[in-house]
C-alpha positions as CSV (number, residue, x, y, z in Angstrom):
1,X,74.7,38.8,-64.6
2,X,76.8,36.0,-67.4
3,X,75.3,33.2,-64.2
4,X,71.9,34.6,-64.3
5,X,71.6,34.1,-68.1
6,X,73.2,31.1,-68.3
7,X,70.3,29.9,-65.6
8,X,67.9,31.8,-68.0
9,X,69.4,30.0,-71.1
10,X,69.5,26.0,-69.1
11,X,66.1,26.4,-68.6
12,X,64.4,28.3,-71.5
13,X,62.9,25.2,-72.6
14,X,61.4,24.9,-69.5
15,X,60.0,28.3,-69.2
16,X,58.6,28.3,-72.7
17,X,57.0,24.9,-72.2
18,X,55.4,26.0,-68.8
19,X,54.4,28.8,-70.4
20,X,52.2,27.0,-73.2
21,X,51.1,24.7,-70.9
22,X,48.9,27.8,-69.6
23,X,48.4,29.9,-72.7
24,X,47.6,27.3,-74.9
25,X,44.3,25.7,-73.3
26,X,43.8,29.6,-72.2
27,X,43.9,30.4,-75.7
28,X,41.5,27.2,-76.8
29,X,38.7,27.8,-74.1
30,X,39.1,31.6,-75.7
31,X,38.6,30.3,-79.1
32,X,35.5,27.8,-78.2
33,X,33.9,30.3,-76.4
34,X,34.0,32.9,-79.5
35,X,32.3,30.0,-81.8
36,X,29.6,29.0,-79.3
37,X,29.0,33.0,-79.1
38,X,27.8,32.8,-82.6
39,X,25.6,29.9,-81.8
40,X,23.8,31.9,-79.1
41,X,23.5,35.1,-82.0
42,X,21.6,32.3,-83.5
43,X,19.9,31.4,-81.1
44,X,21.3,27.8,-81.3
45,X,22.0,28.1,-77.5
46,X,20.5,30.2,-74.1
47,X,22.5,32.5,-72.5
48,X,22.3,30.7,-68.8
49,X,23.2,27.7,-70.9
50,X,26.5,29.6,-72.0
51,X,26.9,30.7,-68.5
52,X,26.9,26.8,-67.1
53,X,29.1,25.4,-70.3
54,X,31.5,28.1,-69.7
55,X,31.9,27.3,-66.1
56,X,32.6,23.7,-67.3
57,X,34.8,24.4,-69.7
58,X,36.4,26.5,-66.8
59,X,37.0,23.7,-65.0
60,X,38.0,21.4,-67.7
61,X,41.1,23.6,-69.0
62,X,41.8,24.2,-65.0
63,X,42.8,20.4,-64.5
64,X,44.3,20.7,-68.2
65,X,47.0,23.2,-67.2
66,X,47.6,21.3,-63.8
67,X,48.2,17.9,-65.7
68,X,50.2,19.7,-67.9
69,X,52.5,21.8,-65.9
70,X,53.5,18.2,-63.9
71,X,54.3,16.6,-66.9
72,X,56.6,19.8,-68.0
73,X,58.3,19.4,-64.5
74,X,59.0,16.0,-65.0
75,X,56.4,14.3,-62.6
76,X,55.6,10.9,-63.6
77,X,51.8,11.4,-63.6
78,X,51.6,7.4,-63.6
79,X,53.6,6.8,-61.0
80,X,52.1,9.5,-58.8
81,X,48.9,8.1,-59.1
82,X,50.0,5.0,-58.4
83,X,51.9,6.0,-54.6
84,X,48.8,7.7,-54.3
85,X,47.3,4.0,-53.5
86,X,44.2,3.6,-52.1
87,X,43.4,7.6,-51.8
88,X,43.7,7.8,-55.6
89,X,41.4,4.9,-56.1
90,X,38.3,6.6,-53.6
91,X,39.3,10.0,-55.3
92,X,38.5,8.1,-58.7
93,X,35.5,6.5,-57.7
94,X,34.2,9.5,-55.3
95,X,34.7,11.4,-58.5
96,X,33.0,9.0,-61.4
97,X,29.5,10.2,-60.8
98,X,30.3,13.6,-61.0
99,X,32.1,13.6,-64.0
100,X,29.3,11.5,-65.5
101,X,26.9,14.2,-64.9
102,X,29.2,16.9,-66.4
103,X,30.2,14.8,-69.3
104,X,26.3,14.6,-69.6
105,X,25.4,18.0,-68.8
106,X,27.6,19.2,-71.9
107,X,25.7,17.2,-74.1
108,X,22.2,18.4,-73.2
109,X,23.8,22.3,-73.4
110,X,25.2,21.2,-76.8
111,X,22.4,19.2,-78.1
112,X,19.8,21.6,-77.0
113,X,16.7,19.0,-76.9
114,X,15.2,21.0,-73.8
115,X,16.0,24.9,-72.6
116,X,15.0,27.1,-69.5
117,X,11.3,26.9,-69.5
118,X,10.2,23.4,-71.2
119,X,8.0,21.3,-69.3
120,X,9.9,17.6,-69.8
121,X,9.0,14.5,-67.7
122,X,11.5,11.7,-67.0
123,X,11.9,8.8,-65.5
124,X,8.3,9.1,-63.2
125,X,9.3,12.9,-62.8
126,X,7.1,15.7,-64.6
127,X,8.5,19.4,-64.1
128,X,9.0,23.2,-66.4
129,X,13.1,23.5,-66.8
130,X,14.2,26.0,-64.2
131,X,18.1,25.6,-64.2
132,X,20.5,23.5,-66.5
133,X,23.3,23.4,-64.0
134,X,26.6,22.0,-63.3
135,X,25.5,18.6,-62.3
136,X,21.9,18.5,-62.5
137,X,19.0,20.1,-64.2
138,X,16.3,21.6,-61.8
139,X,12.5,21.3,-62.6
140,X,9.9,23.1,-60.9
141,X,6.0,21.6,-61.4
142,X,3.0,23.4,-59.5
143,X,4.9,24.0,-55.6
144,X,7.3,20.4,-56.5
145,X,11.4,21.4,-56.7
146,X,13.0,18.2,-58.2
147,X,16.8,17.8,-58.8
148,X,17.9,15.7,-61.9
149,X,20.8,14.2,-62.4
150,X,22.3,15.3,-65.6
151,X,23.4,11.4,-66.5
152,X,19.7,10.3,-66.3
153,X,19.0,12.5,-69.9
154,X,21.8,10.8,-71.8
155,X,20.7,7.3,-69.9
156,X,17.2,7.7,-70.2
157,X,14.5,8.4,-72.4
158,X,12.2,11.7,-71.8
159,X,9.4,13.8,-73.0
160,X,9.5,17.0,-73.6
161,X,6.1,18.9,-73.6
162,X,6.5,21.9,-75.3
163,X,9.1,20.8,-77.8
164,X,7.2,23.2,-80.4
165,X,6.3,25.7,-78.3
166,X,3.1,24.9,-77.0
167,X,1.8,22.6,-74.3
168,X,-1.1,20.2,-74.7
169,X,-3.6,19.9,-72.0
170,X,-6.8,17.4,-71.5
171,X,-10.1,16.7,-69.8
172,X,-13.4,14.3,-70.3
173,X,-16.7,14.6,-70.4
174,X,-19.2,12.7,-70.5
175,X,-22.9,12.6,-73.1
176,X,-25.5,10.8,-71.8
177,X,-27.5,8.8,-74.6
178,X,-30.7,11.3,-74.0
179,X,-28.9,14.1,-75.3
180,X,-28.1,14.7,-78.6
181,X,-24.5,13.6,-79.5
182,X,-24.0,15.9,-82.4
183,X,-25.8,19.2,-80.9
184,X,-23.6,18.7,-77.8
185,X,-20.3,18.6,-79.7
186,X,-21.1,21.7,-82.0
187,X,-21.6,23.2,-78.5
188,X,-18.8,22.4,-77.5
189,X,-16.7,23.2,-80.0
190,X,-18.5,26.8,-80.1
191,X,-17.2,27.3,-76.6
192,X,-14.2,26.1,-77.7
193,X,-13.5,28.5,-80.9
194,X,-14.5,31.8,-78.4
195,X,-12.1,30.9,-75.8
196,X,-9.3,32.8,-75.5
197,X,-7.6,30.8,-72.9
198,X,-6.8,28.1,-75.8
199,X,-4.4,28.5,-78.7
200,X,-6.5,29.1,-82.2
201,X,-3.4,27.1,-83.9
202,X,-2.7,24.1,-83.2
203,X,-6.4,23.3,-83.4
204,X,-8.2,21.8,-80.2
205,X,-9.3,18.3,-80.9
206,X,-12.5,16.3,-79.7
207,X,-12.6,12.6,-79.6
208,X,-14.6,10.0,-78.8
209,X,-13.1,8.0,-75.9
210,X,-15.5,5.6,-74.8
211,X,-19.3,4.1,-75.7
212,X,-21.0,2.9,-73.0
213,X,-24.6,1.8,-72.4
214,X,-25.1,5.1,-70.7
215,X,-23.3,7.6,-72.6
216,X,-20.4,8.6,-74.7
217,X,-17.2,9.8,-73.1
218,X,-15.6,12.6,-75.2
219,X,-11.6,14.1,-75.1
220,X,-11.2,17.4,-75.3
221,X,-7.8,18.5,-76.4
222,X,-6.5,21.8,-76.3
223,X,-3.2,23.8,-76.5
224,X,-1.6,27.0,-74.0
225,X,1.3,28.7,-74.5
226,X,2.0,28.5,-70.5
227,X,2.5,25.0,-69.2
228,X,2.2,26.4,-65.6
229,X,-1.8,27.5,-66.5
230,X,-3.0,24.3,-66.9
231,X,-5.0,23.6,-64.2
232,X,-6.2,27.4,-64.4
233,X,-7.4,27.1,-68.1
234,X,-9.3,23.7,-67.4
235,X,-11.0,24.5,-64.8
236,X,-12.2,27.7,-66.6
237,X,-13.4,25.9,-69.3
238,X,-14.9,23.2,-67.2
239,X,-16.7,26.2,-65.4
240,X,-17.9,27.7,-68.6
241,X,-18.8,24.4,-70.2
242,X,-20.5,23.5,-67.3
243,X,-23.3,26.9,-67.5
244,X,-23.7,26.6,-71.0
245,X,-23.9,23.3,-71.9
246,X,-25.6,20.5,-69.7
247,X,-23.3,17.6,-69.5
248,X,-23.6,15.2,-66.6
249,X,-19.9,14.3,-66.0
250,X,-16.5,16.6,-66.6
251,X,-13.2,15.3,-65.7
C-alpha cells in the first residue's frame, strides 16, 4: 500500500498536470460556447452556424489537449517534428489549405456578412447560401450546386444580394418614338403599384437607359422577398405588361 502511494505521491504533478491539460480547454470550449449562446438569443448568429463553429472549435481543443498532454509527458514537440522529416513537412503542406479555410470559415460564422439563405456572388459565381460548412460554403442558384472555398470570402471581395432583406431584380423595355413617353410610363408604373409579386417598400424604380433614334429604352427595377422567384416574377410582369400596355421590345 506505503509503495503504491509513494508512486501516487512521485507522480502527482504529473497526474494533476495531465489532468488540466484536458479539463482546462474542456472547460474553455464550455465557456465560449455559453457566450456565443447568447449571441444566437440575439440573433447575432444562426443556429446551423453554431452547429459548424462548434464542430470547429471541437476540433481545435481536440489537437489542444494532444499537444498538450505530450508536452506534460515530456515529448520534445520540436524535436519530434523534426525526426518526423519529410512526412512532417507533406503533413504541413497537405494540411495548409485546409486550415486556411477553417481559419476562414470562423471568420465568416463570426462576422456574420452572409447567413443560410442570402443570394451572394463571388468571384464569377452567383448562388442563395445553402450550407456554411466546415471548409466551404455551398450555394445553390436555379438547378447549379457550387462549392466555395471558405478562404475565397476573406481573400476576395463579394456581393451579397439580399444584405437587407430583399433582392433586386431587372428587365428593359423598350418605347418607340410614336408612342407617348409619359402615357407609357404612368402605365407602367400603374401595373407596377397593383402587383403583388413586387415589394411596395423599397419602391420599384424606372429609368431611362438609353435614347436612340427609334425609341427610348427604359429599366424597370423592382424588389422580392424570394431571390429564387426571379425569373417567375419577371416573366409575369413581362406577361402582364405585355396585354396591357403595347411596347414593342421587353427584355
Amino acid at each position: 500500500m506505503d509503495l503504491h502511494l509513494n508512486v501516487v505521491y512521485t507522480n502527482l504533478g504529473l497526474i494533476i498536470n495531465l489532468i488540466l491539460s484536458i479539463i482546462v480547454p474542456i472547460l474553455l470550449l464550455k465557456i465560449f460556447n455559453y457566450v456565443i449562446h447568447k449571441f444566437v438569443d440575439e440573433n447575432s448568429i444562426t443556429s446551423s452556424s453554431l452547429v459548424t463553429l462548434n464542430k470547429i472549435l471541437r476540433y481545435i481543443v481536440v489537437l489542444i489537449i494532444f499537444l498538450a498532454v505530450l508536452e506534460v509527458l515530456g515529448i520534445d514537440l520540436h524535436s519530434l517534428i523534426v525526426s518526423l522529416g519529410l512526412v512532417s513537412l507533406a503533413v504541413t503542406l497537405a494540411a495548409k489549405d485546409s486550415l486556411s479555410n477553417v481559419i476562414s470559415g470562423i471568420i465568416i460564422l463570426l462576422e456574420k456578412r452572409f447567413v443560410i439563405g442570402d443570394m451572394i456572388e463571388i468571384d464569377g459565381h452567383k448562388g442563395q447560401v445553402k450550407k456554411i460548412g466546415f471548409k466551404s460554403v455551398e450555394l445553390l442558384y436555379k438547378k447549379t450546386y457550387m462549392v466555395i472555398p471558405n478562404v475565397l470570402f476573406t481573400t476576395k471581395p463579394f456581393i451579397n444580394h439580399t444584405r437587407n432583406g430583399y433582392y433586386a431584380i431587372f428587365f428593359d423595355v423598350r418605347i418607340l418614338n410614336k408612342y407617348d413617353l409619359d402615357e407609357k410610363i404612368s402605365q407602367l408604373e400603374k401595373i407596377l403599384d397593383n402587383s403583388n409579386l413586387i415589394l411596395k417598400e423599397p419602391k420599384y424604380l424606372i429609368k431611362i437607359k438609353n435614347i436612340t433614334t427609334t425609341g427610348v429604352d427604359v429599366t424597370v427595377k423592382s424588389y422580392i422577398k424570394n431571390p429564387n422567384d426571379d425569373n417567375k416574377v419577371i416573366a409575369e410582369l413581362i406577361k402582364k405588361i405585355k396585354r396591357e400596355i403595347i411596347l414593342e421590345d421587353i427584355s
